[in-house]
C-alpha positions as CSV (number, residue, x, y, z in Angstrom):
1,X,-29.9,3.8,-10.4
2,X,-29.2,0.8,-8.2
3,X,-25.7,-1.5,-8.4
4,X,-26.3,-5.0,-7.9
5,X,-23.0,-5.5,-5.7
6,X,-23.1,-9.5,-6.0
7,X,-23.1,-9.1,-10.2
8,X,-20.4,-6.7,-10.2
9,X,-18.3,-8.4,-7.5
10,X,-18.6,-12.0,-9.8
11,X,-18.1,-10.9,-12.9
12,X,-15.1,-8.5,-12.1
13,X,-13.6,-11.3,-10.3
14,X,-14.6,-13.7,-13.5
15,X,-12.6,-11.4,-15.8
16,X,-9.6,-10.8,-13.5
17,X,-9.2,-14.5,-13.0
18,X,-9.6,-15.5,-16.8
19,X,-6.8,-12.9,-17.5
20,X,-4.6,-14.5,-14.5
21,X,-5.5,-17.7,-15.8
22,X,-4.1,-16.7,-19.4
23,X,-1.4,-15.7,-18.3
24,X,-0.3,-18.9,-16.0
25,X,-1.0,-21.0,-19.3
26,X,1.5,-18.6,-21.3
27,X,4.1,-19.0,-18.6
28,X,4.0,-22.8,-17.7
29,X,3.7,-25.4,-20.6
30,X,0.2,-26.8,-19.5
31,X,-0.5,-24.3,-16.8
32,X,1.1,-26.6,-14.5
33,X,2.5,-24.0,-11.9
34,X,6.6,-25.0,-11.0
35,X,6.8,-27.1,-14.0
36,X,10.7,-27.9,-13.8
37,X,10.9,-30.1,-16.9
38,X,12.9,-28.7,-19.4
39,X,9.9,-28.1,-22.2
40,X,9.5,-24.5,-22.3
41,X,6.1,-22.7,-21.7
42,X,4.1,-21.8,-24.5
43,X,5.0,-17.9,-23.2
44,X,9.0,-18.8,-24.0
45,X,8.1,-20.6,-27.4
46,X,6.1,-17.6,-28.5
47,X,9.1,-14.7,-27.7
48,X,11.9,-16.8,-29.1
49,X,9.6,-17.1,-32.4
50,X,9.5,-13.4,-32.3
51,X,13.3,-12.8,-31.9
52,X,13.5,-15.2,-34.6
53,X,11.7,-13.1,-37.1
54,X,13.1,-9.9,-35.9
55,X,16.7,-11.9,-36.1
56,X,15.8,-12.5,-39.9
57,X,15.7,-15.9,-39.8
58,X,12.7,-16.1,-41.4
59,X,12.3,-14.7,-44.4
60,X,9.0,-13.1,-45.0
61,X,8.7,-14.2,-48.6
62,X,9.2,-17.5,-48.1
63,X,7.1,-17.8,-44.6
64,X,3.8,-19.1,-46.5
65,X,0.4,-17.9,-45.7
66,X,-0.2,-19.9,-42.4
67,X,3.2,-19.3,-41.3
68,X,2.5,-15.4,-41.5
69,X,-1.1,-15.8,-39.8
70,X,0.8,-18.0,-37.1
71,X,3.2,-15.0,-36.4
72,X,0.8,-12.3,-36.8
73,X,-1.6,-14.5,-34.0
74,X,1.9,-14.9,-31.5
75,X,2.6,-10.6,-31.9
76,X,-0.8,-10.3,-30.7
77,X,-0.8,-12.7,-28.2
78,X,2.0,-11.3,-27.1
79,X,0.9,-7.6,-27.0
80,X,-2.1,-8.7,-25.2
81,X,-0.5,-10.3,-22.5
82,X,2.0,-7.7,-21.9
83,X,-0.9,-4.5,-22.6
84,X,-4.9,-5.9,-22.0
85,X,-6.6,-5.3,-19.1
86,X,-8.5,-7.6,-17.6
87,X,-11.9,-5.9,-18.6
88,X,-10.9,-4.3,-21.8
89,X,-12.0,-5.9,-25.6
90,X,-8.3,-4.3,-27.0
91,X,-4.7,-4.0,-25.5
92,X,-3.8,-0.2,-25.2
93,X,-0.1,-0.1,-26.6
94,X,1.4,3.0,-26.1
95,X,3.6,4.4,-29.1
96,X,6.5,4.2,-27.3
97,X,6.5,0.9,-26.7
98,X,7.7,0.2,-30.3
99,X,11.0,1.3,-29.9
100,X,11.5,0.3,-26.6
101,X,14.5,-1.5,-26.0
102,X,14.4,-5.3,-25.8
103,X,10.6,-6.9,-26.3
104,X,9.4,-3.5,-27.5
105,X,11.8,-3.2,-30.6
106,X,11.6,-6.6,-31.3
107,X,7.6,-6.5,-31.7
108,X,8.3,-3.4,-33.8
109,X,10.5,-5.4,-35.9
110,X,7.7,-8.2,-36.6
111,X,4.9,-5.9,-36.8
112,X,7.5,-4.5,-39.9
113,X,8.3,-7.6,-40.7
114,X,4.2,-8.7,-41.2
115,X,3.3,-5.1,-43.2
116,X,6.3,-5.0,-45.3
117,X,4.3,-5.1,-48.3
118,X,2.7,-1.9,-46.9
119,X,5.6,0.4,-45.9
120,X,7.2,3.4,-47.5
121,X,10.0,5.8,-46.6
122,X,9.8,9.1,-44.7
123,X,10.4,10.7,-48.3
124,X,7.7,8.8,-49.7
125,X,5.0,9.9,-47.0
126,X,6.3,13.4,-47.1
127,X,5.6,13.5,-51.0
128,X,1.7,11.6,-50.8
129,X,0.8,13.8,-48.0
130,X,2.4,17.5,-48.9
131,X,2.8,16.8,-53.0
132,X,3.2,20.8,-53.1
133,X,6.9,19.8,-51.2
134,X,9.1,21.1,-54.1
135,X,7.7,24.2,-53.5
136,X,8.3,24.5,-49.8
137,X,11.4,22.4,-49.8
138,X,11.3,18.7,-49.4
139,X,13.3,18.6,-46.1
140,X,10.1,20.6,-44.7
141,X,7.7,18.3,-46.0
142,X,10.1,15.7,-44.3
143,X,9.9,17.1,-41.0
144,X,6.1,17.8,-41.3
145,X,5.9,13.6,-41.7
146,X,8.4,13.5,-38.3
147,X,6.3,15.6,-36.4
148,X,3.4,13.4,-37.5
149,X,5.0,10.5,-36.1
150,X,5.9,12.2,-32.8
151,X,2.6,13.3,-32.3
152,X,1.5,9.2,-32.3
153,X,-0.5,10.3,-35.4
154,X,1.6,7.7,-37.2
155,X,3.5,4.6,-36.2
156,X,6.8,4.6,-37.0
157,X,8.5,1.1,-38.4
158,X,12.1,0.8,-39.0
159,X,13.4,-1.4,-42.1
160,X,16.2,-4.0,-41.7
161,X,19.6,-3.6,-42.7
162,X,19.1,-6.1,-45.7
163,X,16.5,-3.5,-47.1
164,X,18.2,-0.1,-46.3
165,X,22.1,-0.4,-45.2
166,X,22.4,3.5,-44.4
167,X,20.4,3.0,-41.0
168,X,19.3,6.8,-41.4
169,X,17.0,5.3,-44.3
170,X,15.4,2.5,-42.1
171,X,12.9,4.8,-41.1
172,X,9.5,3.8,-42.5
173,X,5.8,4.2,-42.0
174,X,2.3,2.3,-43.0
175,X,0.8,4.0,-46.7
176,X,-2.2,3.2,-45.3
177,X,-1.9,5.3,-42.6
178,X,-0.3,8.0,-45.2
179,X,-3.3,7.5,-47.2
180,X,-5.9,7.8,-44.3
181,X,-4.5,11.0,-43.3
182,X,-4.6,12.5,-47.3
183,X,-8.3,11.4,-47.1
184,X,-8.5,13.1,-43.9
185,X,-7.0,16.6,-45.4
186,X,-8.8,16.7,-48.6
187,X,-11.9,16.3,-46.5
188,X,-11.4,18.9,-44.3
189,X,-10.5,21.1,-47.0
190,X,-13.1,20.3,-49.2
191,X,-15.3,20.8,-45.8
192,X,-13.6,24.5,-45.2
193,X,-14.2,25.1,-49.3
194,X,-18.0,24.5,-49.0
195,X,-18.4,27.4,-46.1
């Protein structure tokens, strides 16, 4: 097989400037490079609206429909500005970034904030996934859904103070995912039954 250099070159270069390009619009209202006027870039408009919703200033069940799609559209933005390559279709987030201090925590707080209708406690997942817990003891149950978590097999979201006060009960994750990974089990033990 033969590389056409000349293709490759141009349309790596293509990508790499789009991306550049992006960017320079996110971090200069306009994408006028050195803009000293004192409107801030779209960049500084998108972050503060984040810190707002992770402040609770916004309440989620008042937000509206476009007003959630708008914040949902900026938390992408965002996490594809800080995590997309310039060739790839999807940012790769790693599961740490969550609960990374500063931008990372307060995109964990939005992305909580957007699939609040969705979340459940650590107790709750523990009882979906392992419903034979009161025999083995719920705390072990617990820690099975903990060790799911660390292992990036699910994506932990922590609850604000208005919902859980105790902050050891802020810990939360998706029931989708819960329920994905109970689909998953039964049908690999229904799979193991039929041998």
């Amino acid at each position: 097989m033969q590389f056409d250099q000349v293709t490759i070159v141009q349309t790596t270069l293509a990508a790499v400037m789009q991306q550049q390009q992006r960017l320079a619009e996110h971090l200069w209202w306009g994408g006028v490079v050195g803009n000293s006027g004192a409107e801030a870039g779209l960049l500084e408009q998108e972050l503060s609206l984040l810190v707002a919703v992770a402040n609770g200033e916004i309440e989620r069940e008042s937000a509206g429909v476009a007003r959630y799609f708008e914040i949902k559209g900026v938390l992408n933005d965002v996490c594809s500005l800080l995590w997309q390559a310039p060739l790839s279709v999807e940012p790769v987030i790693p599961a740490e970034f969550w609960t990374q201090p500063g931008i990372g925590v307060v995109c964990g707080a939005v992305l909580a904030w957007l699939d609040a209708d969705d979340l459940i406690t650590i107790t709750e997942a523990a009882r979906l996934l392992y419903p034979d817990a009161p025999l083995v003891g719920s705390n072990v149950a617990t820690q099975r859904v903990l060790r799911l978590i660390a292992s990036g097999k699910l994506r932990e979201y922590m609850a604000n103070a208005e919902v859980a006060p105790n902050p050891r009960h802020r810990r939360r994750v998706k029931r989708s995912e819960v329920l994905l990974l109970c689909n998953i089990s039964t049908e690999l033990d229904t799979s193991n039954d039929q041998e």
